[in-house]
N, C-alpha and C positions, 0 to 999 in steps of 0.2 A: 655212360655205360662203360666206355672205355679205360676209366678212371677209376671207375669201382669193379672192373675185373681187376687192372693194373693194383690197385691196391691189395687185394684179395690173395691175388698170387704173391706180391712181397713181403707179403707177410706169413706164407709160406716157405719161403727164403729166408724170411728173419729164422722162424722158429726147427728148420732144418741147417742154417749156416754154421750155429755152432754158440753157444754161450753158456758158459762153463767162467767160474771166479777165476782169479787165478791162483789161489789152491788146491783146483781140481785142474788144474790141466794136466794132461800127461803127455809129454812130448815126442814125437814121433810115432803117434796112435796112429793106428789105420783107419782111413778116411771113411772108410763102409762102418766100422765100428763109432768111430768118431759120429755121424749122422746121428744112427740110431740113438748112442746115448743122451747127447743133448738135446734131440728133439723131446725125447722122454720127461727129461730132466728141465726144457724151458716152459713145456707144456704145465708139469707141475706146477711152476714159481708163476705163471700167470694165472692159474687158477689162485695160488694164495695169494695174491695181490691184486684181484678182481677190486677188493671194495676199495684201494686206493687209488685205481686205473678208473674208475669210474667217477670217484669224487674229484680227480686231477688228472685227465689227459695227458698234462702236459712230463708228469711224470714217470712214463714209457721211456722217455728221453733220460734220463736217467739209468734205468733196466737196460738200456736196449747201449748206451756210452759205455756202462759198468759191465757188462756179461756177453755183450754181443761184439762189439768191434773188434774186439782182440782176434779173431776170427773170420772178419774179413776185410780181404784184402783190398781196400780203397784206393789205393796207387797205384796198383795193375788195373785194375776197373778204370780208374781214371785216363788210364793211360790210354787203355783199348776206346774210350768215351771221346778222346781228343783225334784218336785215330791219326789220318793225314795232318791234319792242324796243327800234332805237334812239334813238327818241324819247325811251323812257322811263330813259335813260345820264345821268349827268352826264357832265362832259367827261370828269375821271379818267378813271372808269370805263373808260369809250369808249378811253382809251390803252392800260390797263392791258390791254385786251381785247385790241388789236391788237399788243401787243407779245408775249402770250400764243398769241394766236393764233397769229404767225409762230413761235413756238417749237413749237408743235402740229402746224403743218404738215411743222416740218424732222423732226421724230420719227417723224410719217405717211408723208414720203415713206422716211424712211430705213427703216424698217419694209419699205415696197416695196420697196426694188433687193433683198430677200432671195426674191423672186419670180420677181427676174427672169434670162434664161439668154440671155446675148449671142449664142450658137451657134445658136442657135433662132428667135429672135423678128429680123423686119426690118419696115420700114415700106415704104408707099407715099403721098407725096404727091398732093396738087392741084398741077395745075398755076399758078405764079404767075401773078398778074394784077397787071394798074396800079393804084394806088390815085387816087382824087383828092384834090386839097388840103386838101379839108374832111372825108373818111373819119378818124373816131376809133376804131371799131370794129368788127372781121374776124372772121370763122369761116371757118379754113382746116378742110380737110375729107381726111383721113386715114384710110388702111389700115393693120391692123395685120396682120403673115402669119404664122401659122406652121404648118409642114411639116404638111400631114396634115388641118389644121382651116381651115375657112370661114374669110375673113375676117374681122375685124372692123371697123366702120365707129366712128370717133373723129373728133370735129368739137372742133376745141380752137378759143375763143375770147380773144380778145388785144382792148386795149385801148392806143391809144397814150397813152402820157404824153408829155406835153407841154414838160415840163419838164428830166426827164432827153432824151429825144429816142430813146424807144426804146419798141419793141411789150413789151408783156409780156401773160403771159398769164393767167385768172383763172377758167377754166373750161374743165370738158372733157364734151362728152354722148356718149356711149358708146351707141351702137343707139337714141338719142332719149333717152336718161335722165340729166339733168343733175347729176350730182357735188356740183354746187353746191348747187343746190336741195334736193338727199337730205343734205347734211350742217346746210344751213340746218335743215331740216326736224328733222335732229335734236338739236341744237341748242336751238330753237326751244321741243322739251320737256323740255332738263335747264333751260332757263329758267322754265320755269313751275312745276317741282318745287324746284329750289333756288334759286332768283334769280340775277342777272346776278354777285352777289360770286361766291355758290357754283357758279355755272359758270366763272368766271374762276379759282374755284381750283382746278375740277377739271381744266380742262386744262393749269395748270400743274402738277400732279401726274402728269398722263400725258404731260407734254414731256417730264418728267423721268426717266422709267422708260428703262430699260435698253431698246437696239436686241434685240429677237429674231425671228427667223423665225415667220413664222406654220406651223403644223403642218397636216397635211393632213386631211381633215374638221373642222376648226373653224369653229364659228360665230360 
């Protein structure tokens, strides 16, 4: 059960984080506008790409490499994911981590969109606000709706980079409970059981696995 919320909600995070080509980015968008539009605009592209997400799984992983990562920040995630431990990284290490990581997360999120049911599920934004000059960090604050059931309340957080000149996001807390921190968290204890190599190779052994649906009562 825990697995098929957890998946459900990240894939709410996929299709609110932001995936846009990059001939459509526009840089230094505001992050409230930023939300809305590519949520609008991912929701589309998976509806057009129903019948080749259903005959190939595995090519979500593709959509989600191509249009979604640019957009989020896996090196901060990662970073906030190692938490204390990353002291105790060498530098390698610390690479191999983040570049494993982002491989873990495109399989996590691809894993969600098999959750998700474009006909059903819409959002509601916050309303956008000004930022000021010196703002580096937002929590746009989101509904999620569908037919029948309570809302749900999603506060997705964004971080601007500076560099590229664009919001991305790194976190999403779901009714108060941060994504971030329950994965850090666990984490945290395949670090302590195997150490930072042997978590570094278990999640590239689970980047690697085949895209499947999660089943219904799974834990």
């Amino acid at each position: 059960m825990m697995k098929s919320l957890f998946a459900f909600l990240m894939t709410a995070f996929v299709l609110v984080s932001g995936t846009a080509a990059a001939s459509d980015v526009i840089r230094d968008e505001n992050p409230y506008v930023l939300l809305e539009r590519v949520a609008n605009k991912t929701a589309a592209r998976i509806a057009a790409d129903r019948t080749k997400i259903n005959e190939d799984l595995d090519y979500v992983r593709e959509i989600i490499r191509e249009e979604l990562m640019p957009y989020v920040d896996s090196t901060y995630a990662a970073k906030r994911v190692l938490g204390r431990n990353l002291k105790d990284t060498t530098a390698e290490q610390r690479q191999q981590f983040y570049t494993v990581f982002r491989e873990y997360l495109i399989a996590t999120y691809g894993r969600a969109f098999t959750q998700y049911d474009e006909t059903k599920h819409s959002f509601e934004f916050e309303r956008a606000r000004e930022l000021g000059p010196d703002d580096r960090m937002v929590e746009v604050n989101t509904r999620m709706i569908e037919q029948g059931r309570p809302p749900i309340r999603m506060d997705f957080k964004l971080r601007y980079d500076k560099d590229e000149r664009l919001w991305k996001a790194y976190d999403l807390v779901v009714e108060g409970v941060s994504l971030l921190n329950s994965k850090a968290a666990e984490i945290s204890s395949v670090i302590r059981s195997r150490g930072i190599d042997g978590t570094i190779e278990l999640l590239r052994e689970k980047s690697k696995e085949p895209i499947q649906p999660y089943q219904q009562g799974e834990s």
